[in-house]
C-alpha positions in Angstrom: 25.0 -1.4 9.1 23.4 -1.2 13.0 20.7 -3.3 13.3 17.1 -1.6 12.5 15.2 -1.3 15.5 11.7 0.3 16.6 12.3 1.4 20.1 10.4 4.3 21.7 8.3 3.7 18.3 4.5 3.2 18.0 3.0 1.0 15.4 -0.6 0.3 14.4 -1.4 -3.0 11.9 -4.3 -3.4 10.5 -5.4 -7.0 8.9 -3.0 -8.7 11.7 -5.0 -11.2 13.0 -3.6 -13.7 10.5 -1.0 -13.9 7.6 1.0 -11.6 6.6 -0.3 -8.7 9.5 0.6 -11.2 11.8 4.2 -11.4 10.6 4.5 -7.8 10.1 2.9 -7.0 14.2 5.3 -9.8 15.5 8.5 -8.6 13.7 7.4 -4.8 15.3 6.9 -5.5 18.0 10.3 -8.1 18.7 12.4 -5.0 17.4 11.0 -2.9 20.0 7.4 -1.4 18.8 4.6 -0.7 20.6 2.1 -2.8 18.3 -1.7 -1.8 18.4 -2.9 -5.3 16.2 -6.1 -4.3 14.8 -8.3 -7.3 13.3 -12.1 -7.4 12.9 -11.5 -11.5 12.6 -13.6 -12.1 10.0 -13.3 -14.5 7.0 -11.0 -14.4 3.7 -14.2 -12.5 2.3 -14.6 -10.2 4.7 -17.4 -12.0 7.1 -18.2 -13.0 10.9 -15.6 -12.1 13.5 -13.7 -13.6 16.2 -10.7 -12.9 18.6 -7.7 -12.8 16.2 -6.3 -9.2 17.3 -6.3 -10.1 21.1 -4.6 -13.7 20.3 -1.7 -12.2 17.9 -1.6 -8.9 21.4 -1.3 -11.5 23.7 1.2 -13.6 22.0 3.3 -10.8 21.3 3.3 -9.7 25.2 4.2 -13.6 26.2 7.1 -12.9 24.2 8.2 -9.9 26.1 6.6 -7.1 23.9 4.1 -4.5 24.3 0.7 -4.5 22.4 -2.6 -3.7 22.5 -5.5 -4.9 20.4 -9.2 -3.1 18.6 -11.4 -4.8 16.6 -12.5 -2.2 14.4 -13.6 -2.3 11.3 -11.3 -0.5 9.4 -14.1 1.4 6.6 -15.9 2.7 9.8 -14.6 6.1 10.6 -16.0 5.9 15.0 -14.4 2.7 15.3 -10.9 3.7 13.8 -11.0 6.8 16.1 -11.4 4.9 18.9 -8.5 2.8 18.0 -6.3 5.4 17.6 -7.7 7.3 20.7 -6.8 4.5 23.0 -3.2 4.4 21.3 -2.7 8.0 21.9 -4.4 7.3 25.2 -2.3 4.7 26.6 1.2 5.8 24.3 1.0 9.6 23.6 1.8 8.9 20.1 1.3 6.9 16.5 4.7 6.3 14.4 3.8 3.9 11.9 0.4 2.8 10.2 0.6 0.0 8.1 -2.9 -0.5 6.3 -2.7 -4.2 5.8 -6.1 -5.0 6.3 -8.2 -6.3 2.8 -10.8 -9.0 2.1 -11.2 -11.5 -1.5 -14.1 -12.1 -2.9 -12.8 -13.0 -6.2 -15.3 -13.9 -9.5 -14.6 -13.1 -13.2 -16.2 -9.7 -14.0 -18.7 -11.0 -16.1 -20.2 -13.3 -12.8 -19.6 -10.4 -10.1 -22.0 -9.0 -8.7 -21.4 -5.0 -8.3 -21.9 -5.1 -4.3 -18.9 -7.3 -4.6 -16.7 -4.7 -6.3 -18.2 -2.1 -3.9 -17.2 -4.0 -0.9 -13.5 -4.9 -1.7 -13.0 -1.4 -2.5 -14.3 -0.4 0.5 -12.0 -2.2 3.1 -8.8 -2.0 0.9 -9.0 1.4 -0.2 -11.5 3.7 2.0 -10.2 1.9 5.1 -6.6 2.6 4.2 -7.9 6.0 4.0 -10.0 6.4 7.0 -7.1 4.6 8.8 -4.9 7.2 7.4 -6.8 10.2 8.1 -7.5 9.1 12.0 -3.6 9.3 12.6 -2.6 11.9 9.4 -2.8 14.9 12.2 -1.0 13.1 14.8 1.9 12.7 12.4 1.8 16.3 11.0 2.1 17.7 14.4 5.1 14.8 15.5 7.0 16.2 12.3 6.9 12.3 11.9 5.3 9.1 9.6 6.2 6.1 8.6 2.5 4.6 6.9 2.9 1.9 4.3 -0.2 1.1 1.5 -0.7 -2.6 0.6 -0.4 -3.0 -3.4 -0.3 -6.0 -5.3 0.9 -7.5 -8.6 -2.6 -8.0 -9.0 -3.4 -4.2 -9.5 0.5 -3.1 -11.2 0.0 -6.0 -13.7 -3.7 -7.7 -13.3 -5.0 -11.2 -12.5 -7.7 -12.6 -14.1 -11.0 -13.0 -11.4 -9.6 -9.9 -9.8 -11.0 -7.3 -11.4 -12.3 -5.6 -8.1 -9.1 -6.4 -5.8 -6.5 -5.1 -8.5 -8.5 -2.0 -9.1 -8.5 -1.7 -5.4 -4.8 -2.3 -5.0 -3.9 0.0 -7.7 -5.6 2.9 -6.3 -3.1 2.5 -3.2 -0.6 3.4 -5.7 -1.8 6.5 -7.0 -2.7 7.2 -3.0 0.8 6.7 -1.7 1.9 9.2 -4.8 -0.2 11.7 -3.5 0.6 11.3 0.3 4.2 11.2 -0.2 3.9 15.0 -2.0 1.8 15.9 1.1 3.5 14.8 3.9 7.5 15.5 3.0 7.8 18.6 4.8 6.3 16.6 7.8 8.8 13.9 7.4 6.0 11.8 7.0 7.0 8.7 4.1 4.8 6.7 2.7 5.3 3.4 0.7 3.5 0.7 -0.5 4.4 -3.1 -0.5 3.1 -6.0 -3.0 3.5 -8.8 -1.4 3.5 -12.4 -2.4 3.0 -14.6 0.8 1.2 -17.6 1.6 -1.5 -16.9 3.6 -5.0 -17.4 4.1 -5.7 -15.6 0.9 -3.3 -17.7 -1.5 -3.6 -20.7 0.4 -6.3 -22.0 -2.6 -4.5 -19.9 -5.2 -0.9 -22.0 -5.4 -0.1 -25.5 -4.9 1.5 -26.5 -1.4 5.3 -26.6 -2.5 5.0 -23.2 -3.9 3.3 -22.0 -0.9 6.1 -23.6 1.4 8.6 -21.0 -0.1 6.6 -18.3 0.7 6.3 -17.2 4.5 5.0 -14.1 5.5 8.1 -13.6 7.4 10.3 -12.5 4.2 7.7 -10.1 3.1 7.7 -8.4 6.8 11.3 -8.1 6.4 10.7 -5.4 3.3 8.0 -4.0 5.5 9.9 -3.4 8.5 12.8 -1.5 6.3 9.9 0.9 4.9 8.8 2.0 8.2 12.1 2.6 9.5 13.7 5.2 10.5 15.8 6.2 7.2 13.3 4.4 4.4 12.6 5.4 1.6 9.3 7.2 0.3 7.1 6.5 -2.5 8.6 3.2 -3.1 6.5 0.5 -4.1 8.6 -2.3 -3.1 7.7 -5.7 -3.9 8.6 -9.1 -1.6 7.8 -12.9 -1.8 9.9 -16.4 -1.0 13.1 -14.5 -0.5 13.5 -12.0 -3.9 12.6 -8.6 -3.1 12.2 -5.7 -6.4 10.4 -2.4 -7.3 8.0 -1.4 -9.0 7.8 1.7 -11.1 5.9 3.5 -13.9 8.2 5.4 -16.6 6.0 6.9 -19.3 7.9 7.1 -22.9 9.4 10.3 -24.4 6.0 10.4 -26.7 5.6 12.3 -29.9 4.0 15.9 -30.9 1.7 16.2 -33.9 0.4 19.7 -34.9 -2.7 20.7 -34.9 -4.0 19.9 -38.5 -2.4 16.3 -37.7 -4.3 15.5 -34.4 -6.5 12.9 -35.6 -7.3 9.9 -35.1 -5.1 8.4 -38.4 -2.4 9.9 -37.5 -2.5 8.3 -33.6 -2.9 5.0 -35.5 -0.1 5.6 -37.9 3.1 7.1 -35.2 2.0 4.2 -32.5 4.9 2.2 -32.5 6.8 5.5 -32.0 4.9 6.6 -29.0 5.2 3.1 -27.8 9.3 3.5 -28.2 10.5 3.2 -24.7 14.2 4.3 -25.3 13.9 7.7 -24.0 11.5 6.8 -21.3 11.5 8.2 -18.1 10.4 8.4 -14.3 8.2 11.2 -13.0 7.7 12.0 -9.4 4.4 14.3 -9.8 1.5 14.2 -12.3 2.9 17.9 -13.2 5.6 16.5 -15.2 3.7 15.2 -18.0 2.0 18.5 -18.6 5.3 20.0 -19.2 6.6 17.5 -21.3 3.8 17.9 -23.7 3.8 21.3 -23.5 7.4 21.8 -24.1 7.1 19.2 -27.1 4.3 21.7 -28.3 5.8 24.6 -27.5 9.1 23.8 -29.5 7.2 22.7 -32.6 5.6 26.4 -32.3 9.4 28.1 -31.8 8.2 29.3 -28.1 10.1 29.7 -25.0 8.9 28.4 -22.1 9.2 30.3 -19.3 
């Protein structure tokens, strides 16, 4: 297999002041990327600022690459349009969009405050989304995308104190399902990556030998394949101390009950059947489902569909 490389590519991180956007702009950019490192250099929760987008630019040109760096805030919609306008500016083009960029302000739900929820929702999801939309047109009119969501096992399979960063990294999912329908005529993929790195946001969550096992640097690996020229789309592929997997969501075959049986009782009473995951299955597009049930019902009724 030739060796994947980014050349006469154009790559914006968010988040890549530090950790794991760090690793993922370095690993660009050394395979041949233009890097635009976007940080606001704030805190783990999401305060102050500070020059971590010019250090990671500058480090990456004294090794021999190109880069640029913003600070913009990623949830404010003049700031990202300015980023992107001085990449198109100064490159004539945007490639790849990884929207790495989140905060933690974790509590259990019961002691969060609701601003809390608000703002972690904010910078994971609506500023993957206004980073999204600020280059979605560039990549339409290129015939060309590579953009990768950051998930988490926290959102697929839920942490406890997490309640507002798992919802948050949950709705990536259901955003990258949506994106990948829209942009595959434009050849534009999108995937999402669930990382488990040590960085400044599990640096207090795991003890130091674990954290030793996990650089950054293995999780960029999976990253970089995404964005490349033949990944995949609509993969949620998950990466920590070396093992790499995917996720996916397979709903059960399911059962039908007529009409006079649609009640409550008889939910209760047939649950370990719709539970039964033998016949299971994978769906690409919400549309799916609806036909399933309607086929189910449509069977029980000796109609033809279509």
């Amino acid at each position: 297999m030739s060796d994947i490389r980014f050349d006469g590519r154009v790559a914006i991180v968010t988040g890549a002041g530090h950790g794991l956007g760090r690793s993922h702009a370095m690993l660009l950019a050394a395979r041949g990327a233009k890097v635009m490192v976007n940080d606001l250099g704030g805190s783990v929760d999401g305060s102050g600022g500070g020059s971590a987008a010019e250090d990671v630019a500058e480090e990456i040109r004294a090794a021999g690459g190109i880069a640029m760096a913003h600070r913009a805030n990623v949830t404010k919609v003049d700031e990202v349009d300015d980023m992107v306008a001085q990449v198109m500016g100064e490159w004539g083009q945007v490639d790849i969009l990884v929207n790495n960029a989140g905060i933690l302000r974790d509590k259990s739900f019961a002691k969060m405050d609701v601003s809390d929820f608000q703002a972690v929702l904010d910078v994971h999801v609506m500023g993957s989304a206004v980073c999204t939309k600020a280059v979605w047109e560039n990549m339409r009119e290129a015939g060309y995308g590579r953009i990768v969501m950051t998930a988490s096992s926290s959102g697929i399979y839920g942490n406890f104190g997490q309640s507002n960063y798992g919802a948050a990294k949950m709705g990536l999912v259901g955003f990258m399902n949506v994106l990948h329908l829209e942009g595959a005529k434009y050849n534009i993929r999108v995937n999402a990556l669930a990382p488990v790195a040590a960085t400044r946001m599990t640096e207090n969550l795991m003890p130091p030998e674990m954290l030793e096992m996990l650089k950054p640097e293995a999780v960029s690996a999976g990253l970089a394949y995404l964005v490349s020229e033949d990944g995949p789309s609509r993969v949620v592929l998950c990466a920590g101390a070396g093992g790499y997997a995917a996720t996916k969501v397979y709903e059960t075959d399911g059962i039908y009950l007529p009409p006079e049986q649609q009640t409550p009782e008889a939910v209760a009473a047939n649950f370990d059947k719709i539970l039964d995951a033998s016949n299971q299955k994978e769906f690409v597009q919400g549309g799916e489902q609806s036909i399933k049930f309607l086929t189910k019902a449509a069977e029980h009724l000796g109609v033809k569909l279509g």
